[in-house]
ROKOLLO-923299 format. One line per field, with one value per residue (C-alpha): residue in three letters; residue number from 1; x, y, z; chain. Coordinates in steps of 0.5 Angstrom, whole numbers, plus 500, padded with zeros to 3 digits. Example, Ala and Ser with C-alpha at 12.3 -4.5 7.8 and 13.67 -1.06 7.14 Angstrom:
REM ROKOLLO-923299
type: ALA,SER
seq: 1,2
c1: 525,527
c2: 491,498
c3: 516,514
mol: A,A
This chain:
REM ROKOLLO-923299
type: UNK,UNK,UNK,UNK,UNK,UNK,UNK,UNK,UNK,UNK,UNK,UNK,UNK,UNK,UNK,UNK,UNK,UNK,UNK,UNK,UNK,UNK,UNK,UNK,UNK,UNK,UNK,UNK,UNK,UNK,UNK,UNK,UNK,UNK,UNK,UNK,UNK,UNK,UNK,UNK,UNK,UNK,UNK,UNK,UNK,UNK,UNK,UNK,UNK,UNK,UNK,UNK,UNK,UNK,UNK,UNK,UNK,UNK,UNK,UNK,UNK,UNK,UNK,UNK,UNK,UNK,UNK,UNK,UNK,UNK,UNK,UNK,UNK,UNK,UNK,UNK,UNK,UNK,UNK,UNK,UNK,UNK,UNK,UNK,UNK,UNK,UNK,UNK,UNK,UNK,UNK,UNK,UNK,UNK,UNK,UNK,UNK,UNK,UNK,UNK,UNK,UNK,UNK,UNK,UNK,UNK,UNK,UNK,UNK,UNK,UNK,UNK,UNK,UNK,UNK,UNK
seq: 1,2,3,4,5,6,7,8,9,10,11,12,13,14,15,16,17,18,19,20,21,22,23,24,25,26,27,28,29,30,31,32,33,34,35,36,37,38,39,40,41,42,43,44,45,46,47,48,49,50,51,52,53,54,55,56,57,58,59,60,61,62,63,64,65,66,67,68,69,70,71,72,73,74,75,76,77,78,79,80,81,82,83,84,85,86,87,88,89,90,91,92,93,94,95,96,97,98,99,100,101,102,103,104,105,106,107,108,109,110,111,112,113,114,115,116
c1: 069,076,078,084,081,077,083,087,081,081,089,089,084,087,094,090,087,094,096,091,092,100,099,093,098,104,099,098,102,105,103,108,112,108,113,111,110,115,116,117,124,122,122,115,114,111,116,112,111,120,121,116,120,127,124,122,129,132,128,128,132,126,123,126,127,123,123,120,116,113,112,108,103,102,101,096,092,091,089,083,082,079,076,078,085,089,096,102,106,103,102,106,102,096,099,099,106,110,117,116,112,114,111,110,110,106,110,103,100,099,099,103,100,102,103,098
c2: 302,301,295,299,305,299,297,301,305,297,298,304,302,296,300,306,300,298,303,304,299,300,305,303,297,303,307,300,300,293,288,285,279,273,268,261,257,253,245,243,241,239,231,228,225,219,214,211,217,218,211,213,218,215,210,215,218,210,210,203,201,201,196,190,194,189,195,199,194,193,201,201,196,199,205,202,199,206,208,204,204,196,193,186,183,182,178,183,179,174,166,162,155,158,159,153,152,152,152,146,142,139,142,139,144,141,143,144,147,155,154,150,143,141,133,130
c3: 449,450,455,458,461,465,466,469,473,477,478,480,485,488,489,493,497,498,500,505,508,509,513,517,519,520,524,530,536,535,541,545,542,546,549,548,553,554,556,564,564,571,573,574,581,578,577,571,568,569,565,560,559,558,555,550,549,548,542,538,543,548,544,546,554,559,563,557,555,563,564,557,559,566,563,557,565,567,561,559,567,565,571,571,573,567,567,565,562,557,558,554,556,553,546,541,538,544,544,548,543,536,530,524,517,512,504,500,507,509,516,521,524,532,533,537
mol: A,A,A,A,A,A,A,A,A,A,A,A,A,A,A,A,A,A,A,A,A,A,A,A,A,A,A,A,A,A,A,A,A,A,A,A,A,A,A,A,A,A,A,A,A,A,A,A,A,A,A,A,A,A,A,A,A,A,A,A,A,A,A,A,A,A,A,A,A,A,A,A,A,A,A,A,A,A,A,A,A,A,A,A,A,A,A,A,A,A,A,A,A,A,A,A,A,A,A,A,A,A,A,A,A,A,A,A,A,A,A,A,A,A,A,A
């Protein structure tokens, strides 16, 4: 048997399928365009909500915003709903290597010593 009969029997079936289905889809009514939703331009009534937005149009400059940089950690707060009170603002005092303090650096060492 010859492979080309075959051949052009699965071709010719394929563009009758084709063009079947080209005039099924004319056939529809096309539905109507669906607009999408667009973005609230309207300003938030929360105010944490107002910096963190401003915040985000600063962009790295927000990095170093104290304001930025207080907003995000209330936001984090009522995001993880902890229960315990938590100081905002880290504690200094309580880090070892404080500014106030001489630190010796060892040549051979990896890590940084305090004097004591």
């Amino acid at each position: 048997m010859n492979i080309r009969l075959p051949a052009r029997i699965g071709a010719f079936a394929g563009l009758g399928i084709a063009f079947a289905m080209g005039i099924l889809a004319l056939r529809e009514v096309p539905d109507r365009a669906i607009v999408p939703q667009t973005l609230s331009t309207d300003l938030p009534n929360d105010p944490l909500q107002a910096m963190l937005r401003s915040c985000q149009l600063a962009g790295q400059a927000a990095g170093s915003d104290p304001g930025c940089l207080a907003a995000w950690a209330e936001n984090r707060r009522r995001f993880l709903g902890s229960g315990r009170s938590r100081p905002s603002e880290p504690v200094f005092e309580a880090w070892p290597g404080k500014l106030s303090e001489p630190m010796q650096v060892d040549d051979g060492g990896s890590a940084p010593q305090q004097e004591q």
